[in-house]
C-alpha positions in Angstrom: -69.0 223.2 222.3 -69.4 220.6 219.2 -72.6 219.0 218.4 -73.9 215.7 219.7 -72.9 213.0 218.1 -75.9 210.2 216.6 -75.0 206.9 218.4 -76.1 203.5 217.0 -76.2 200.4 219.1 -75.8 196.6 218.3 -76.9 193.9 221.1 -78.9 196.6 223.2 -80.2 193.5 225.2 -76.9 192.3 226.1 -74.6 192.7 229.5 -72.2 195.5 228.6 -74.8 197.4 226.7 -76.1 199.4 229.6 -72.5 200.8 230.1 -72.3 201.7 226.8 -75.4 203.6 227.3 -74.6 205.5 229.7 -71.4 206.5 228.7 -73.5 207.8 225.3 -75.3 209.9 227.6 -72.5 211.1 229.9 -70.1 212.3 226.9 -73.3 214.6 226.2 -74.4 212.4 223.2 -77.6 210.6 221.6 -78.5 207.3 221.5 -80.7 207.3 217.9 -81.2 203.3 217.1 -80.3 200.2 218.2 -80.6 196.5 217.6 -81.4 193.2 219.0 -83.1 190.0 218.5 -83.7 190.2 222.1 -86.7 192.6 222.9 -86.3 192.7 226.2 -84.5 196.2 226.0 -86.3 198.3 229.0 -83.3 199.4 229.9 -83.4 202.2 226.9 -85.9 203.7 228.5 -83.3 204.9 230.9 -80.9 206.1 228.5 -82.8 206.8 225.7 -86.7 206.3 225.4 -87.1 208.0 221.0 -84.1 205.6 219.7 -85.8 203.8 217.7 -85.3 200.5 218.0 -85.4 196.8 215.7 -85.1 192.7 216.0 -83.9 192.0 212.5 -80.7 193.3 211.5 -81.9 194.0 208.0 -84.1 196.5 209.1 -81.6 198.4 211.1 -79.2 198.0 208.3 -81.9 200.3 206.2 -82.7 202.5 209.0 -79.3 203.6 209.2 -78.9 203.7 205.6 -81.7 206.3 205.4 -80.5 208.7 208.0 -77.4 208.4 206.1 -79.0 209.5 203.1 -80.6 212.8 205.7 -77.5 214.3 206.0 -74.8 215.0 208.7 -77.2 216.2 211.2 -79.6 212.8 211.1 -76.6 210.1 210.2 -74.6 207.9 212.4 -71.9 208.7 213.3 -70.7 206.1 215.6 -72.2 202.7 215.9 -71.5 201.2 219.4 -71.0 197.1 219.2 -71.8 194.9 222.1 -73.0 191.8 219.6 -71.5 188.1 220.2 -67.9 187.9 219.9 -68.2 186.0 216.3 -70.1 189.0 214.9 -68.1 191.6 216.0 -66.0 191.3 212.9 -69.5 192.2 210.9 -70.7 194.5 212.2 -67.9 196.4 212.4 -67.7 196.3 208.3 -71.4 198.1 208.6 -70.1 200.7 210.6 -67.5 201.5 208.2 -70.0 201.0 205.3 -72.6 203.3 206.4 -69.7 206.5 207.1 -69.8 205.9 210.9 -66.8 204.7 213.2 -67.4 201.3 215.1 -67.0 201.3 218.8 -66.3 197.6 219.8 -66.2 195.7 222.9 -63.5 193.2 223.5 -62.4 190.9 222.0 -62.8 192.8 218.8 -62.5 189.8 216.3 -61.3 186.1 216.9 -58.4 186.0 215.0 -55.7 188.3 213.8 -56.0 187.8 209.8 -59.4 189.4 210.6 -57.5 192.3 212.2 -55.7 192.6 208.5 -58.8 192.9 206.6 -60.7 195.5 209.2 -57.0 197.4 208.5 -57.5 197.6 204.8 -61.1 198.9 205.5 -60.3 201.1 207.0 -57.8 202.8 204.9 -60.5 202.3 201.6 -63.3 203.8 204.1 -61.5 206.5 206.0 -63.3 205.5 208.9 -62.1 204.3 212.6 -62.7 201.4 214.6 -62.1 201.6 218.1 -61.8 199.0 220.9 -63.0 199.0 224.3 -59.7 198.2 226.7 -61.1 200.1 229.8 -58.5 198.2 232.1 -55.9 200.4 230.4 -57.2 203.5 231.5 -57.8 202.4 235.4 -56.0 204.6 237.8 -54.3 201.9 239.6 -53.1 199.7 236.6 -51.7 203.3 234.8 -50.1 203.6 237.9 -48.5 200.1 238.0 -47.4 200.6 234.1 -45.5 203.8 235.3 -43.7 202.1 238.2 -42.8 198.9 236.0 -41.4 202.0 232.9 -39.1 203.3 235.5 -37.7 199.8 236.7 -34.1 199.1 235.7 -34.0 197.0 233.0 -34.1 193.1 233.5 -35.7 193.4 236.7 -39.0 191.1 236.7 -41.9 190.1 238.9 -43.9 187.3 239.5 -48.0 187.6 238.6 -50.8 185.3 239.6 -53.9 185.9 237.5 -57.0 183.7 239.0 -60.4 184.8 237.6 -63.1 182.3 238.4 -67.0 183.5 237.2 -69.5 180.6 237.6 -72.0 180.2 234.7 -75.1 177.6 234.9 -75.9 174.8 231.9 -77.6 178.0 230.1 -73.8 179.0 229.3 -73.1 175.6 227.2 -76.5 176.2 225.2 -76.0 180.0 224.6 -73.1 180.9 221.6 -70.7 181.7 224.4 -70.3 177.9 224.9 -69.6 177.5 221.7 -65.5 178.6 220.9 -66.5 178.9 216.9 -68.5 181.9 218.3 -67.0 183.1 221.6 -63.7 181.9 221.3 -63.5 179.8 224.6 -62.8 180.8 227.7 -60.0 182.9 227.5 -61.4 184.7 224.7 -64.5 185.7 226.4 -63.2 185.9 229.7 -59.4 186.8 229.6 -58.4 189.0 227.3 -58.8 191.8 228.9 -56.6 190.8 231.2 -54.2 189.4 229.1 -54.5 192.9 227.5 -53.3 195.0 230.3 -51.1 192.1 231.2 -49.1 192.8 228.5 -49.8 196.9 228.3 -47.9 197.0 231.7 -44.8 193.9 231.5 -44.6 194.1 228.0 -45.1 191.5 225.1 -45.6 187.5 225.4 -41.9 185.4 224.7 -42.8 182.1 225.3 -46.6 180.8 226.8 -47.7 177.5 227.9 -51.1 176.0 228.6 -51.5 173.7 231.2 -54.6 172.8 230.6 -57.8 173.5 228.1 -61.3 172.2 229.0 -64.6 173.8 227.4 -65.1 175.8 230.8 -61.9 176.1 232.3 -58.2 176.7 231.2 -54.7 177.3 233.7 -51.5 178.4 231.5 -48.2 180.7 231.9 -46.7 183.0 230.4 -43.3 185.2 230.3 -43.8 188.4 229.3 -41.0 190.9 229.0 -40.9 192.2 232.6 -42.8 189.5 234.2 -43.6 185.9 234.6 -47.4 184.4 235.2 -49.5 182.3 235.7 -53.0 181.7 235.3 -56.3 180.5 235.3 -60.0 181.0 234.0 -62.7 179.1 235.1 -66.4 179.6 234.7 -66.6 176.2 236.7 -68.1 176.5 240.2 -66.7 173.5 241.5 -62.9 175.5 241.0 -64.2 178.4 243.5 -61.5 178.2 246.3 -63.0 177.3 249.8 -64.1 180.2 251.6 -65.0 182.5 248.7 -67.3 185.3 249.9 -69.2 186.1 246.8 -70.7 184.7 243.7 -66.9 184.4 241.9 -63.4 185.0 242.8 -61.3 187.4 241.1 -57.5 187.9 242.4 -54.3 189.4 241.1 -51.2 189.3 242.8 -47.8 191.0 241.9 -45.2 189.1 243.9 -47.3 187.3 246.0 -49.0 191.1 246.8 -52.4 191.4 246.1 -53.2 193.8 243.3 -56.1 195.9 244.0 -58.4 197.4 241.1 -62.0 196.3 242.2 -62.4 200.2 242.5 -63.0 202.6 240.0 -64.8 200.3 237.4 -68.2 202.0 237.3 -66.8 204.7 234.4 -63.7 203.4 232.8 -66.7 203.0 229.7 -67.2 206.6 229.7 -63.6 207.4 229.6 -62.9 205.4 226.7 -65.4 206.9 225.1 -64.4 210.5 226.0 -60.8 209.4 224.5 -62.6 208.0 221.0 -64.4 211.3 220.4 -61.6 213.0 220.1 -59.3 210.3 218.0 -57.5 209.3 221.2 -58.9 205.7 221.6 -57.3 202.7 220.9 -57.2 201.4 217.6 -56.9 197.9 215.3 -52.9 197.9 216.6 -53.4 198.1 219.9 -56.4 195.1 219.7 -53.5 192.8 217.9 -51.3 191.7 220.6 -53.8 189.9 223.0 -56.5 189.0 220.0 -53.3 186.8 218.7 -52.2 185.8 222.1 -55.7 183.9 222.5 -55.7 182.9 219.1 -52.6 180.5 219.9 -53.9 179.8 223.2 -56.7 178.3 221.4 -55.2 176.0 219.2 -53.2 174.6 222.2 
């Protein structure tokens, strides 16, 4: 059975991190430091009470340098990054720096020259970054890709992609308001599922946006085996009538609905079981939707 591997973490306080914790933990694994200028970070007691833990990245940045310096036993080996979207980029050049392997969550940089440069490193580094697409390895959406695979060729389908999260006036204050630093809406909110859009009907050949506020944006595209349309809304006042819930997520595949609701809770822990053994997905794989929301932006 191999060792446990030394785990860093970057935005501990943040909303993913706790996933990213756990899945640490479940892959039989050790959470050793993490990061935040957020300090309200109880939630490592749960996961792992001795990681030591700092506010200022400078002091991290030494801390791992020094176990570094320990040896294989003490070092990081993967650093696990669930920063704002516009550092991502960052702190994926420490990882590399420091010998460890980045572990990033979506999206993994902005733009796709940045994609070019984290390439580069990599190959002067040795080193690995991987990306967090969970959605690709959900039972029900590998299942879909299989049944669109064996489909003769030229047969398409219709998709209707409506994903509507309300977020209060905190949201317009915060850096994910700001599209420098998040990107904008379909950045932050969409490209997962613009990723296993295109993982399962194949790449984009023309796209269209319809329109592009600061919280809200409706578009199409045509992807290789499929046509769609969409929209993304952190806008309350977009909920449809009716809605039981806080936000309204629905995906329909010719006017079916598409069920995958279930079977989120580990889809974290997979990915990372896939990374550990140099199965994860990589810079390549992050390219396609990181430049489909790129142009999307600009639109």
């Amino acid at each position: 059975m191999p060792s446990p591997k030394n785990f860093g973490l970057i935005g501990a306080a943040g909303y993913v991190a706790p996933r990213h914790m756990k899945a640490i933990n479940d892959t039989g694994n050790r959470l050793v430091a993490a990061m935040d200028p957020n300090d309200s970070v109880g939630i490592i007691d749960s996961y792992a009470p001795d990681a030591s833990f700092f506010t200022e990245f400078e002091r991290f940045d030494r801390h791992a340098e020094k176990l570094r310096r320990m040896g294989d036993e003490h070092r990081l080996h993967y650093v696990s990054i669930c920063s704002p979207n516009y550092l991502h980029d960052a702190h994926c050049r420490f990882a590399l720096r420091i010998g460890a392997d980045a572990i990033c969550e979506k999206p993994l940089v902005l733009n796709p020259w940045n994609v070019d440069a984290l390439q580069e490193l990599e190959q002067e580094t040795g080193q690995r970054i991987w990306n967090v697409l969970q959605l690709r390895l959900h039972p029900a959406v590998i299942a879909l890709k299989k049944q669109i695979d064996s489909e003769p060729e030229g047969r398409r389908h219709q998709v209707e992609l409506t994903y509507i999260t309300p977020r209060g006036k905190w949201y317009d204050v915060s850096w994910k308001g700001d599209p420098a630093k998040s990107g904008g809406v379909a950045t932050n909110i969409g490209i997962h599922f613009f990723d296993m859009l295109m993982w399962v009907f194949g790449g984009v050949q023309h796209s269209t946006v319809i329109h592009n506020k600061p919280r809200s944006m409706k578009g199409e595209f045509q992807l290789e085996k499929a046509d769609v349309t969409w929209h993304l809304s952190v806008d309350a006042s977009e909920l449809p009538e009716g809605v039981d819930g806080p936000s309204h997520r629905s995906l329909k595949l010719d006017s079916e609905p598409f069920d995958f609701s279930k079977g989120f809770t580990d889809l974290h822990t997979e990915a990372y079981r896939n990374v550990l053994v140099s199965n994860g997905f990589g810079l390549d794989e992050a390219r396609t939707s990181i430049s489909l929301v790129e142009r999307l932006r600009q639109s």
